[in-house]
C-alpha positions as CSV (number, residue, x, y, z in Angstrom):
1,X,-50.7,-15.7,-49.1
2,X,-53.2,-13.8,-47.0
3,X,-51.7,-10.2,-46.5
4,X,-50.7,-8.9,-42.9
5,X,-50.7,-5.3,-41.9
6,X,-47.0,-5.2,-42.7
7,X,-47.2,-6.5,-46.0
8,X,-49.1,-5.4,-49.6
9,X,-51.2,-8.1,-51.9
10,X,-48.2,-8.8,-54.1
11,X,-46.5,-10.1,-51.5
12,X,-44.0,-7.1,-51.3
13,X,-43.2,-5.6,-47.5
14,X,-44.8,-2.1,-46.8
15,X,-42.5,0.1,-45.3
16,X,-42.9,2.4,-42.1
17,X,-43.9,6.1,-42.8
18,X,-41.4,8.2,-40.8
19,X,-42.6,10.5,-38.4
20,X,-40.3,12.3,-35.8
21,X,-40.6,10.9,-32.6
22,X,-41.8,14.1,-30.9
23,X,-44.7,13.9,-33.5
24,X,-45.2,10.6,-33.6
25,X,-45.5,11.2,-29.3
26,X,-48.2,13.8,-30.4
27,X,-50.4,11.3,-32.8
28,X,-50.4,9.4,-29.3
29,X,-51.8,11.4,-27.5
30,X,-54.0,12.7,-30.3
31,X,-55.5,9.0,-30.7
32,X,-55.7,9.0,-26.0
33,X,-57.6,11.7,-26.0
34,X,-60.0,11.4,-29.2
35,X,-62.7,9.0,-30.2
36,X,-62.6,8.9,-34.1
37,X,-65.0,7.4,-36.0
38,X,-62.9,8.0,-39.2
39,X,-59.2,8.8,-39.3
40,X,-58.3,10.8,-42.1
41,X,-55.9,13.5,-42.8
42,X,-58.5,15.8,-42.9
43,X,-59.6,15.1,-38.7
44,X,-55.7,15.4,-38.6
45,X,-54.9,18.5,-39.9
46,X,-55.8,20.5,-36.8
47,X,-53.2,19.0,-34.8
48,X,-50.5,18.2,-38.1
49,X,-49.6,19.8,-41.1
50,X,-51.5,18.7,-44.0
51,X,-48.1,16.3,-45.4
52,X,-47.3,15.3,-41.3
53,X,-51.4,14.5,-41.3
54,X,-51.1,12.3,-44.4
55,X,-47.9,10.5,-42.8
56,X,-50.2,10.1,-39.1
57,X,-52.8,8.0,-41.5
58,X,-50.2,6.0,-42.8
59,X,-48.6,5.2,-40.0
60,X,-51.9,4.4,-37.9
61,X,-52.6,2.3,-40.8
62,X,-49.3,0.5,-40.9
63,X,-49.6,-0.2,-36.9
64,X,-53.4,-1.7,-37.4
65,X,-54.7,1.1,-35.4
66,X,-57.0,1.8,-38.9
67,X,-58.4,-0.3,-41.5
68,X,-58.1,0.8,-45.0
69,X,-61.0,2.6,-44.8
70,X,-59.5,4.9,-41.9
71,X,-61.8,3.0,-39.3
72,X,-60.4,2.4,-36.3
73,X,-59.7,-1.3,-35.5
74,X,-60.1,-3.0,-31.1
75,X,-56.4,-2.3,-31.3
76,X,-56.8,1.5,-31.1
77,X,-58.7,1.2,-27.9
78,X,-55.7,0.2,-26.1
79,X,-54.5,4.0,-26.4
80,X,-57.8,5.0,-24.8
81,X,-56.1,5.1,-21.5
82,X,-58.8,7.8,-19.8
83,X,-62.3,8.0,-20.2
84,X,-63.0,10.5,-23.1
85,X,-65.5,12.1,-21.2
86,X,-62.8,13.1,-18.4
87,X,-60.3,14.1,-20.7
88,X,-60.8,17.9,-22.1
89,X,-59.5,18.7,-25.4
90,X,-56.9,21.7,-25.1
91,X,-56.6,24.2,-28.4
92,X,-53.2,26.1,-28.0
């Protein structure tokens, strides 16, 4: 059985990491506004908490937004909704 996002090698299903839904609203507009080359918790942390970063991976990994790797995959272009060059970062 070939493996799907959803589901591990040994056939058991991988289940959702929970995020709020305020910051799981944030982590989209964190992945809008940024071009990553790698998504790690580490890019994360300035926006999350290092344990809310490690949950963002997960969950960008379970939606096939990442590969294993923490490269982005076509699908994460779809949340590129403005050019990044018109869009200016805001620090708060």
């Amino acid at each position: 059985m070939t493996p799907t996002p959803n589901t591990e090698e040994k056939g058991k299903k991988t289940l959702p990491p929970y995020l709020s839904l305020a910051k799981l609203q944030k982590l989209i507009e964190v992945i809008s506004r940024t071009n990553f080359k790698v998504v790690n918790a580490t890019v994360l942390k300035s926006d999350f908490g290092a344990t809310d970063a490690s949950i963002a991976v997960g969950t960008l990994r379970f939606l096939n937004l990442i590969n294993d790797q923490g490269v982005p995959t076509e699908n994460i272009k779809k949340f590129h909704l403005r050019s990044i060059g018109e869009v200016q970062v805001e620090k708060k």
